[in-house]
DOVEX-978058 format. One record per residue: x, y, z of N, C-alpha, C in turn; chain; residue number from 1; residue in one letter. Coordinates in steps of 0.05 Angstrom, whole numbers. Layout:
<recs>
X;Y;Z;X;Y;Z;X;Y;Z;A;NUM;a
...
</recs>
This chain:
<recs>
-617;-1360;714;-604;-1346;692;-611;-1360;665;A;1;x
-610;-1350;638;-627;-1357;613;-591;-1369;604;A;2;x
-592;-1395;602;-577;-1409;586;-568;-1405;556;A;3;x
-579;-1391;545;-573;-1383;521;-562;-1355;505;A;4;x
-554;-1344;533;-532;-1328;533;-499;-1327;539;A;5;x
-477;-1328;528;-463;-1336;534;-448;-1315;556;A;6;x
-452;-1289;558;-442;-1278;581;-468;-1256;600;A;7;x
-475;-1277;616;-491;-1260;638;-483;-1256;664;A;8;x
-494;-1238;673;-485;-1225;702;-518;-1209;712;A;9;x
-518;-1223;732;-547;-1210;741;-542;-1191;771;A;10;x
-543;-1165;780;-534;-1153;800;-513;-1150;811;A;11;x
-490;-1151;796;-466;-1146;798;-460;-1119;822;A;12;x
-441;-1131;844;-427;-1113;867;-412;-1108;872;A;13;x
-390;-1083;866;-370;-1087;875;-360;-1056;899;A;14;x
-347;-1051;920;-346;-1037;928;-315;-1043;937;A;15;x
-303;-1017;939;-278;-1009;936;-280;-989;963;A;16;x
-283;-998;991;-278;-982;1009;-305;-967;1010;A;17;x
-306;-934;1014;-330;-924;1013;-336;-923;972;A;18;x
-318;-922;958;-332;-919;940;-337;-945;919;A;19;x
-363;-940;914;-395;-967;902;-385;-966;870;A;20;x
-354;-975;863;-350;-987;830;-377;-988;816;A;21;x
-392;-1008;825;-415;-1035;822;-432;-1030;838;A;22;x
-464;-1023;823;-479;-1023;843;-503;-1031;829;A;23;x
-505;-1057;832;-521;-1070;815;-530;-1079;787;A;24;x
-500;-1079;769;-498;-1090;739;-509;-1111;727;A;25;x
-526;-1113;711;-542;-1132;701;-526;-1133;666;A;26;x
-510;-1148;656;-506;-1152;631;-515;-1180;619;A;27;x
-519;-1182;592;-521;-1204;575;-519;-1199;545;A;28;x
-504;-1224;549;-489;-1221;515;-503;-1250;501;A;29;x
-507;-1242;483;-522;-1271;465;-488;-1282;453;A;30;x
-495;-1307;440;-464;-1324;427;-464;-1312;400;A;31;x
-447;-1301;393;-436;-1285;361;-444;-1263;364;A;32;x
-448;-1247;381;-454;-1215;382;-433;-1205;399;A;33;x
-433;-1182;395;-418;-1154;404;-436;-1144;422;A;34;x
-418;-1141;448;-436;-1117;466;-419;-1093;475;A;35;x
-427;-1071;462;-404;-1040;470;-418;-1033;498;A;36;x
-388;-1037;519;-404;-1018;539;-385;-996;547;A;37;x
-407;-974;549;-392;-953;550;-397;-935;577;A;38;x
-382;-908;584;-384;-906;614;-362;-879;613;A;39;x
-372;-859;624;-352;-836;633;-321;-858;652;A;40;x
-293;-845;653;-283;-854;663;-288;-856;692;A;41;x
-288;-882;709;-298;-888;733;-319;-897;733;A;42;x
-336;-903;716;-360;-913;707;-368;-939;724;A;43;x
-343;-957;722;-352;-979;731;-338;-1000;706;A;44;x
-337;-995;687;-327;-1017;659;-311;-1037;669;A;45;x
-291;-1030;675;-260;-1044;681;-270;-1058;695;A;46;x
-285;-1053;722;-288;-1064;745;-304;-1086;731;A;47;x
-327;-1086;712;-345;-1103;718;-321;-1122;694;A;48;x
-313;-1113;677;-294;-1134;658;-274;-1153;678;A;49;x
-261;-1139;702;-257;-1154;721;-265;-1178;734;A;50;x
-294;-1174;737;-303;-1194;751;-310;-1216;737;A;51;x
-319;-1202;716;-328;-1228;684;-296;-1239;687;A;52;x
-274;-1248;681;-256;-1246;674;-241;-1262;701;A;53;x
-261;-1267;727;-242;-1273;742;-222;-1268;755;A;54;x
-209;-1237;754;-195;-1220;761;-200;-1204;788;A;55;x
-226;-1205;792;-238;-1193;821;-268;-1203;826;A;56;x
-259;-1216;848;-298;-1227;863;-310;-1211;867;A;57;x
-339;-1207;859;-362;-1188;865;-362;-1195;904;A;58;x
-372;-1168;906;-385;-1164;932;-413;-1180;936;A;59;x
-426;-1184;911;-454;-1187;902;-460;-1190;877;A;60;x
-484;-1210;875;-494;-1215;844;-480;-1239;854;A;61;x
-487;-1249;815;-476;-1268;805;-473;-1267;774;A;62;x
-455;-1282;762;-442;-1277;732;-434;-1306;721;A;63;x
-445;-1317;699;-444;-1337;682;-415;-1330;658;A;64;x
-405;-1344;651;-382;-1348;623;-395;-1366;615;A;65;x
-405;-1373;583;-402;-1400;574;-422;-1419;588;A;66;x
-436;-1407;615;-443;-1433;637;-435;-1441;661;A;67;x
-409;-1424;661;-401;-1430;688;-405;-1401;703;A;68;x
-395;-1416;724;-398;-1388;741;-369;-1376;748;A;69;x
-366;-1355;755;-343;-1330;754;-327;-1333;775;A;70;x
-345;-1351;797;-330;-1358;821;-322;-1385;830;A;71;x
-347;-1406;828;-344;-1433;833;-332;-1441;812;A;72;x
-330;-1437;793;-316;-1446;759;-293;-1432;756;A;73;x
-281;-1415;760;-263;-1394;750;-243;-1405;729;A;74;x
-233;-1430;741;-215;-1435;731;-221;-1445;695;A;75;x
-256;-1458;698;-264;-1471;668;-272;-1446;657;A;76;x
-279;-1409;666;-285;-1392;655;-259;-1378;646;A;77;x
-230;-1389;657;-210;-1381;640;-198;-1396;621;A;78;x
-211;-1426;620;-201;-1431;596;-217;-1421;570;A;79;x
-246;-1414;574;-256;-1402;553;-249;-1372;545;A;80;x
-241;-1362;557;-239;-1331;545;-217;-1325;546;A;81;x
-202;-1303;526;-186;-1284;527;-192;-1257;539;A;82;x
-175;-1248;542;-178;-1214;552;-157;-1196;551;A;83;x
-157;-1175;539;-140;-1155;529;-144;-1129;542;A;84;x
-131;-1124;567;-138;-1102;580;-124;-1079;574;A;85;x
-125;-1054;590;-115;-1033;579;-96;-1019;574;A;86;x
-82;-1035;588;-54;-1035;578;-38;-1057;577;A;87;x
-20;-1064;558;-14;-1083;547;11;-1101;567;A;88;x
7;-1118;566;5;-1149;597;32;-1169;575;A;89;x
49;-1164;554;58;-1179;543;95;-1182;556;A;90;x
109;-1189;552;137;-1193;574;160;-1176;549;A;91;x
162;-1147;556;178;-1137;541;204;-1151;539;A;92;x
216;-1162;547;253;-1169;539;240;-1193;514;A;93;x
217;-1207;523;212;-1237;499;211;-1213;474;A;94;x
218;-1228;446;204;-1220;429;175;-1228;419;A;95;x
164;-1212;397;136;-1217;393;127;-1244;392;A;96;x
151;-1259;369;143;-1289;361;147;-1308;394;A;97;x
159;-1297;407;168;-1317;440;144;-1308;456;A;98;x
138;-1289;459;115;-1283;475;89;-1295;460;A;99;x
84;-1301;437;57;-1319;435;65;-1352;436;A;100;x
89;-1355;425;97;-1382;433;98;-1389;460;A;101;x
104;-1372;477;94;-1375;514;65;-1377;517;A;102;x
57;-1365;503;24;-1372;507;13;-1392;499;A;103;x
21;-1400;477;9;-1425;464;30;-1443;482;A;104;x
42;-1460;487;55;-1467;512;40;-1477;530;A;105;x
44;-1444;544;16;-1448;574;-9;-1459;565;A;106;x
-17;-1459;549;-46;-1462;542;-33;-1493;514;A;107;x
-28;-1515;522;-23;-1534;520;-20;-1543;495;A;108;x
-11;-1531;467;-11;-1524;445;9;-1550;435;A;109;x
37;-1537;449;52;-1562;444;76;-1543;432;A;110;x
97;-1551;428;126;-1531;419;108;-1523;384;A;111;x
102;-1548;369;96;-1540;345;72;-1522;341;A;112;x
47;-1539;348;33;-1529;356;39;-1494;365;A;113;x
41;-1483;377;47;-1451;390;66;-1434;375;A;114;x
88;-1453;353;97;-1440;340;76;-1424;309;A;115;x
64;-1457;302;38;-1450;277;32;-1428;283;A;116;x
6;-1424;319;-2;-1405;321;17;-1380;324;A;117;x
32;-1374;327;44;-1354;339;61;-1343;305;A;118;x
59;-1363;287;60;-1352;261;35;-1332;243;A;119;x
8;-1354;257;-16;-1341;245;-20;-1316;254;A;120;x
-13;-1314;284;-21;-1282;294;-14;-1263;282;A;121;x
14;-1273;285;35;-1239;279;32;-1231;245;A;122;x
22;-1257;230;14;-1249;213;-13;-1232;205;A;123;x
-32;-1240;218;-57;-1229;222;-50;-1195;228;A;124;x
-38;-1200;251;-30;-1170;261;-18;-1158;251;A;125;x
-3;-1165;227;22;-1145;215;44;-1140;238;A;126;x
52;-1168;245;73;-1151;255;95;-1182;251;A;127;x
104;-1192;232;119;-1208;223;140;-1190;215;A;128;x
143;-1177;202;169;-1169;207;182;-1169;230;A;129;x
164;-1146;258;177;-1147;282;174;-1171;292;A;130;x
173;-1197;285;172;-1218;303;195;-1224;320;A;131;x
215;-1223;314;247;-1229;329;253;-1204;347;A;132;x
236;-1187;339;250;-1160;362;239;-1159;386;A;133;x
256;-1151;400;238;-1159;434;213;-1134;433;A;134;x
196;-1138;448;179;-1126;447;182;-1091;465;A;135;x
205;-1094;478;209;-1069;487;216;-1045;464;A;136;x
214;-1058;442;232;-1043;418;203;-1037;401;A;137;x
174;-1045;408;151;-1034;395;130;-1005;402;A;138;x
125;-998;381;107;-974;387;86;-974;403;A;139;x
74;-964;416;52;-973;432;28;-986;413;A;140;x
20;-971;392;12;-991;376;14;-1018;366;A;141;x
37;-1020;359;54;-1050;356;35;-1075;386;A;142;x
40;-1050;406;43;-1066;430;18;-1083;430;A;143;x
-6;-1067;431;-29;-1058;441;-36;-1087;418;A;144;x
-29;-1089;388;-38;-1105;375;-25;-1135;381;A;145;x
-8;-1134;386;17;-1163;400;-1;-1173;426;A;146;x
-9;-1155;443;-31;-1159;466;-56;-1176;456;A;147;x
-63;-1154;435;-89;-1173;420;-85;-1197;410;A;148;x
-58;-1205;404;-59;-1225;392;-54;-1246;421;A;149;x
-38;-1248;429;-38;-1259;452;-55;-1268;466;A;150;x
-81;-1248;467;-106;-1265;474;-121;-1280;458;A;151;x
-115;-1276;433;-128;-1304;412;-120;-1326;410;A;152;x
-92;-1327;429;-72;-1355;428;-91;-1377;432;A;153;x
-102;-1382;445;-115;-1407;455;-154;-1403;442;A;154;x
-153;-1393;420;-182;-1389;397;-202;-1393;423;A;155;x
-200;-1367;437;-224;-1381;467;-251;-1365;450;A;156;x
-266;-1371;466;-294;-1375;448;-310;-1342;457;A;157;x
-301;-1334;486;-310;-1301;490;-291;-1282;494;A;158;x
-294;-1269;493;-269;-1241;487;-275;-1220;501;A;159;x
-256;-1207;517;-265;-1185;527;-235;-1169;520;A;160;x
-245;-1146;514;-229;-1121;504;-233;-1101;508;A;161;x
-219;-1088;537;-224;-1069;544;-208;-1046;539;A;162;x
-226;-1029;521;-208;-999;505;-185;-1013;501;A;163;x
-197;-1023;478;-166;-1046;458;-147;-1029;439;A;164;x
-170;-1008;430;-162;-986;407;-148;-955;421;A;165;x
-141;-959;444;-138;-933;459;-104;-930;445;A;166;x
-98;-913;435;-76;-903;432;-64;-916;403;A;167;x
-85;-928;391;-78;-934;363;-89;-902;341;A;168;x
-74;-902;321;-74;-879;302;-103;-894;279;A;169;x
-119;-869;278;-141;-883;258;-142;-902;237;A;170;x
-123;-900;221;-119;-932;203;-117;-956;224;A;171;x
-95;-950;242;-99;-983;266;-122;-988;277;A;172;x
-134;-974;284;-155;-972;299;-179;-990;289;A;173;x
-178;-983;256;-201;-990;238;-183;-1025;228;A;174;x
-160;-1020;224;-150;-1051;223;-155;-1067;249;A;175;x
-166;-1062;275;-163;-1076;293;-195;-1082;291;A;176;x
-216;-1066;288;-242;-1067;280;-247;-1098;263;A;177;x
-237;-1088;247;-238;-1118;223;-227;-1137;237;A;178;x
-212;-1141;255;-200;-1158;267;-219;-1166;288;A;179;x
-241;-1147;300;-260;-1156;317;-286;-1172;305;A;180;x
-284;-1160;276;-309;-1173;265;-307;-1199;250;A;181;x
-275;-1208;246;-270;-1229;241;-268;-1254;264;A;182;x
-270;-1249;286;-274;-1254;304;-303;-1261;301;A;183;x
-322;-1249;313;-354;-1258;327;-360;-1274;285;A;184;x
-350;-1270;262;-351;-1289;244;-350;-1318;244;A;185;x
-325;-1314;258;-313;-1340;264;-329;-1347;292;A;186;x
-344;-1337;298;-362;-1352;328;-364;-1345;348;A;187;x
-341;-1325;357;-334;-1313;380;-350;-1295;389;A;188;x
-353;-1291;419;-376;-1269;426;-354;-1251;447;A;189;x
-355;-1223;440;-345;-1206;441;-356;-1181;467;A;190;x
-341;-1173;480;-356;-1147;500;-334;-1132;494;A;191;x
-342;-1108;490;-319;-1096;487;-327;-1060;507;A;192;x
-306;-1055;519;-305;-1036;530;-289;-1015;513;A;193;x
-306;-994;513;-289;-966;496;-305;-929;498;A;194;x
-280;-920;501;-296;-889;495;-289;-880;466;A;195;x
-287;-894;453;-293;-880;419;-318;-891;415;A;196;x
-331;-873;416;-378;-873;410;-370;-883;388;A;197;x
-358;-871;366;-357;-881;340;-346;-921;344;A;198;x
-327;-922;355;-320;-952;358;-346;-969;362;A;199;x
-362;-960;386;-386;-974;391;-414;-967;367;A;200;x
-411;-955;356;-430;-958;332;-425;-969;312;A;201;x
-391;-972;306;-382;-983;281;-381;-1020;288;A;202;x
-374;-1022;324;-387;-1050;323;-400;-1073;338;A;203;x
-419;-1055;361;-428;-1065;373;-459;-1077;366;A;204;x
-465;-1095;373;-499;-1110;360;-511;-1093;391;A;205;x
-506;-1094;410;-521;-1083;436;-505;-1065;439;A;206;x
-515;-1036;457;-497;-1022;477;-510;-1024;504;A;207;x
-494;-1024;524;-493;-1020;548;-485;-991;557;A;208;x
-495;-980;576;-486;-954;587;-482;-949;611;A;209;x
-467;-953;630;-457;-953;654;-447;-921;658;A;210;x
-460;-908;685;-452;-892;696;-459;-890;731;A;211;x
-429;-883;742;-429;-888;767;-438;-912;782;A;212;x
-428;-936;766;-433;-963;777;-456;-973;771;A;213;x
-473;-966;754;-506;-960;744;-514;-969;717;A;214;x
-524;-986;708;-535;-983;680;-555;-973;681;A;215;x
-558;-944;661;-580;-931;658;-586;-926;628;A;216;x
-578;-948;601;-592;-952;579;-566;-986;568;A;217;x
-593;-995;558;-589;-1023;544;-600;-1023;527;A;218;x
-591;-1018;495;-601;-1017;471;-585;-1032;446;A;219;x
-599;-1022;419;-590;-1025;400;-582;-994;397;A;220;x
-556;-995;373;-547;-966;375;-556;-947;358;A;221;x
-583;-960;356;-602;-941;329;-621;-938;348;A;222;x
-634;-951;362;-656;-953;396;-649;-932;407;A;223;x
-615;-931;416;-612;-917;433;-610;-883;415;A;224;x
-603;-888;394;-605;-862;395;-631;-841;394;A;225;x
-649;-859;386;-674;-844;386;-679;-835;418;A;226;x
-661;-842;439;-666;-828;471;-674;-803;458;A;227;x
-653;-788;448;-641;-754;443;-672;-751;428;A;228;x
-687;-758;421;-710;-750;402;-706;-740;385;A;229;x
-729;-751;357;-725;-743;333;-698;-754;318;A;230;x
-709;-739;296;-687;-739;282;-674;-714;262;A;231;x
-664;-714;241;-653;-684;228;-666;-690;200;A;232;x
-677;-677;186;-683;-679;151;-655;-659;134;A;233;x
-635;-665;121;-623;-651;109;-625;-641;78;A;234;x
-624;-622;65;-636;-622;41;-612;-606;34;A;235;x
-600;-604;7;-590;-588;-23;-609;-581;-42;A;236;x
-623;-571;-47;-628;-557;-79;-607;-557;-99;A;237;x
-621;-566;-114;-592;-562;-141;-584;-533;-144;A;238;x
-604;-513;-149;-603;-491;-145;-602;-483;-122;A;239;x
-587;-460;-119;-585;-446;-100;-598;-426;-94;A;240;x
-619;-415;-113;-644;-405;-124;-665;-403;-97;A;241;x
-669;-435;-101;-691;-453;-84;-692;-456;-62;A;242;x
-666;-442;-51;-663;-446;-17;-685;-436;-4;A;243;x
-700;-415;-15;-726;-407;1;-747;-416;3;A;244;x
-752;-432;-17;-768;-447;-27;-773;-467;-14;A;245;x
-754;-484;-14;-750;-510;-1;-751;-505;25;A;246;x
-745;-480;37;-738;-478;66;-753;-478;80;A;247;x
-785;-464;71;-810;-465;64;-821;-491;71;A;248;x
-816;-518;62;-834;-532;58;-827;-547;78;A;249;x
-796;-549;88;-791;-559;105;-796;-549;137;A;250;x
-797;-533;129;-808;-515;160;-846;-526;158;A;251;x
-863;-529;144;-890;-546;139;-880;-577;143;A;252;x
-865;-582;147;-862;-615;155;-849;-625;183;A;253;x
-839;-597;186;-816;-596;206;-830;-604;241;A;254;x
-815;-608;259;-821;-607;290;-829;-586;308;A;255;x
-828;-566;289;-836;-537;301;-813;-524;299;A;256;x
-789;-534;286;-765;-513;291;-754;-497;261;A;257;x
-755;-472;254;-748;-465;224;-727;-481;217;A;258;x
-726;-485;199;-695;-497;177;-682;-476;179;A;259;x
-656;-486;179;-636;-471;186;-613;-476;168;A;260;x
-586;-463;151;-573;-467;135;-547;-476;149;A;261;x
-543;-502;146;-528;-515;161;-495;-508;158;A;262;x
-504;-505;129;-471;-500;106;-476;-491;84;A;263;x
-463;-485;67;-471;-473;44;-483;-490;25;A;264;x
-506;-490;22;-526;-497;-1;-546;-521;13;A;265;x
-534;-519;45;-552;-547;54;-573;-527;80;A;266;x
-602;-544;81;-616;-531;93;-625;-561;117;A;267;x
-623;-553;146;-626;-579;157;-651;-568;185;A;268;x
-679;-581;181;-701;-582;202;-697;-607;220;A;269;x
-704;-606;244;-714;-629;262;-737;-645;250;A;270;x
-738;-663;254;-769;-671;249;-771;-693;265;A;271;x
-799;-701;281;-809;-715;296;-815;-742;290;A;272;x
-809;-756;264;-813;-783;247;-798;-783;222;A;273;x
-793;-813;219;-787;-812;198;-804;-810;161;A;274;x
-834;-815;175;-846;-799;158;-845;-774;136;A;275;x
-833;-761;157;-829;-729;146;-810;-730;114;A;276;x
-782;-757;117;-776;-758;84;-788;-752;66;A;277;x
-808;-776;70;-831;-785;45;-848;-760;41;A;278;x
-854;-746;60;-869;-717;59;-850;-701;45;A;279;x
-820;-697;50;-814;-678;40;-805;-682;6;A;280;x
-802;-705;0;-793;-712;-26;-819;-706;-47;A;281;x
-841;-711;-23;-868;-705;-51;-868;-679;-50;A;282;x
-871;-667;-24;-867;-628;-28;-848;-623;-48;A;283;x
-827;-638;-40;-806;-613;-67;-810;-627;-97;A;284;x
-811;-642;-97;-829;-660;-126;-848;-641;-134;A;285;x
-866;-633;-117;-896;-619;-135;-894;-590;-130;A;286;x
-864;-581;-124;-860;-556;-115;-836;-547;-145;A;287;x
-831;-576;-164;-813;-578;-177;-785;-563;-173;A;288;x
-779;-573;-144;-751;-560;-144;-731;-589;-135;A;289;x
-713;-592;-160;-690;-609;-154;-675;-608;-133;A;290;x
-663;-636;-124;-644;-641;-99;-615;-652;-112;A;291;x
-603;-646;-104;-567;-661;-97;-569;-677;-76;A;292;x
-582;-668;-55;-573;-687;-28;-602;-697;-14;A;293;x
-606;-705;1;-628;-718;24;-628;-736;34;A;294;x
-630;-726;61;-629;-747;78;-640;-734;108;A;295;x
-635;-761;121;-649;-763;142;-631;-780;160;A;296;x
-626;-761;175;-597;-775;206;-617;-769;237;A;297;x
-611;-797;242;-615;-800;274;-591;-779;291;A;298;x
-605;-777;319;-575;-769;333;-557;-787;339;A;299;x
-529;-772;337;-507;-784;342;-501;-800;371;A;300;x
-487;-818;376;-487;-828;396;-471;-820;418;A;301;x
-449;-796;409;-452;-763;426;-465;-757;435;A;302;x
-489;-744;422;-510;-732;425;-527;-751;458;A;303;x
-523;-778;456;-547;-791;467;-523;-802;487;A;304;x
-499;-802;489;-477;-804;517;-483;-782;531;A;305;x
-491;-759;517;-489;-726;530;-519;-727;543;A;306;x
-539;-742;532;-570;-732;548;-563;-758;565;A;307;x
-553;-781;569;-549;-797;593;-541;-801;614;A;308;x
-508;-783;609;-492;-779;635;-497;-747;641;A;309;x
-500;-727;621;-497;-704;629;-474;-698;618;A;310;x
-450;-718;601;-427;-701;598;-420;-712;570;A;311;x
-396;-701;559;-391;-708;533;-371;-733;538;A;312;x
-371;-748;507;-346;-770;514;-325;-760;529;A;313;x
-306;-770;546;-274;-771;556;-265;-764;536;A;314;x
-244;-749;530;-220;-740;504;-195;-767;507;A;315;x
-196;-777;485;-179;-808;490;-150;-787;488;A;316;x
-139;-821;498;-98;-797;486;-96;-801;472;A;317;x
-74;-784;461;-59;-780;441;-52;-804;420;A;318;x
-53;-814;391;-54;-837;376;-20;-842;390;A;319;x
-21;-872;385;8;-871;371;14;-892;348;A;320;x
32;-899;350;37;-908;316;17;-945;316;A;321;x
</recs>
């Protein structure tokens, strides 16, 4: 195994009766990066965060933390990491501030010590006000972020977060984001499991793609989208005059497919490179017809979950507060 990764797993196995979770997972995470892996539900995710995590022995393979191994080490691969699974693991009757003070505690902090931290969190988290209320009295949101904090108690150096953002409302969601990237700042190397495509573009350095126990793409999330091929050229005319015009030139630059009026006043072709910009900016330049808009978008990482598995993202639930 290459030492200079801090979370590898080379052929990962896991089998659950007749059905193959794991059937041969290969991951690696470099130190200060993000790795999104993503996966129809049943995919395999949970399972393989499991075994990273010490939570369940592979059938097969083998898996590094930090250097150690996942089995003969377990115990030195839980003092390095946290983990925030999918549903929230914190002791509803404690309140917020008692349940990280139990953590810092366990994890040898000291009474003062665990109180500091367990001040920094709930501050971090916004949730100092609710610190004294028991935790049965929080929103699932509340919860989900009290969870998160809980695994920062002891500043472990890898992180695993699996669908951390599930059932947070879009402002939380994007506050818990910043909270991941303040993290791998501060040093930390991060895997994070999720079905919001958008989550894993907004912050993964690698994706992973697991289907039916399988990795079948390991990219960057600009790599991977070029799977779906091509890309889109979008154009405005200032006038609305020029739509024929322009529509024209773009269909001469285009992948073979006419431009098509996407919305009102916008005209959008495929094109086969990113070349085709620079082509079309001098066309409409010596064709003297003004722009409002242009651009040029890769496919979405929709788009490239849908040509991988065959299906669209999972529909997450319902936000809550």
């Amino acid at each position: 195994m290459t030492t200079d990764l801090v979370i590898e797993a080379e052929g990962l196995v896991k089998h659950f009766g007749s059905t193959k979770a794991l059937q041969g997972v290969d991951i690696a995470v470099e130190r200060g990066t993000i790795l999104g892996v993503l996966g129809p539900n049943g995919a395999g995710k949970t399972t393989a965060v499991r075994i990273l995590s010490t939570l369940l022995r592979p059938d097969g393979g083998q898996a590094r933390i930090a250097g150690f191994d996942v089995v003969r080490d377990a115990e030195r691969v839980r003092e390095a990491i946290g983990l925030t699974g999918q549903y929230a693991s914190v002791d509803e009757d404690l309140t917020g501030r008692q349940n990280l003070e139990l953590f810092g505690v366990l994890l040898d902090l000291g009474k003062a010590g665990a109180r500091r931290r367990a001040t920094e969190l709930l501050e971090w988290f916004d949730l100092t006000d609710a610190a004294n209320r028991a935790a049965k009295t929080y929103s699932g949101g509340m919860r989900r972020r009290l969870d998160l904090a809980a695994s920062l108690v002891g500043r472990p150096d890898v992180i695993f977060l699996d669908e951390p953002t599930t059932g947070l409302d879009p402002s939380k969601r994007e506050d818990m984001w910043n909270v991941v990237r303040t993290l791998v700042r501060d040093g930390s190397t991060v895997l994070l499991t999720t079905q919001y495509l958008e989550e894993a573009e907004a912050l993964a350095d690698q994706i992973t793609v697991i289907d039916h126990g399988v990795v079948i793409a390991h990219d960057t999330p600009e790599a991977l989208k070029r799977v779906v091929g091509g890309s889109t050229l979008e154009v405005r005319p200032s006038n609305a005059a020029d739509l024929p015009a322009a529509a024209e030139i773009l269909n001469e630059i285009s992948a073979g497919t006419p431009a098509d009026q996407i919305r009102k006043g916008v005209l959008a072709v495929p094109v086969a490179s990113d070349e085709a910009m620079t082509a079309a900016v001098a066309r409409l330049a010596a064709a003297r017809i003004p722009v409002t808009e242009l651009s040029l978008h890769l496919p979405s990482l929709d788009e490239v979950f849908f040509t991988l598995t065959g299906r669209t993202a999972v529909d997450t639930p319902e936000a809550a507060a």
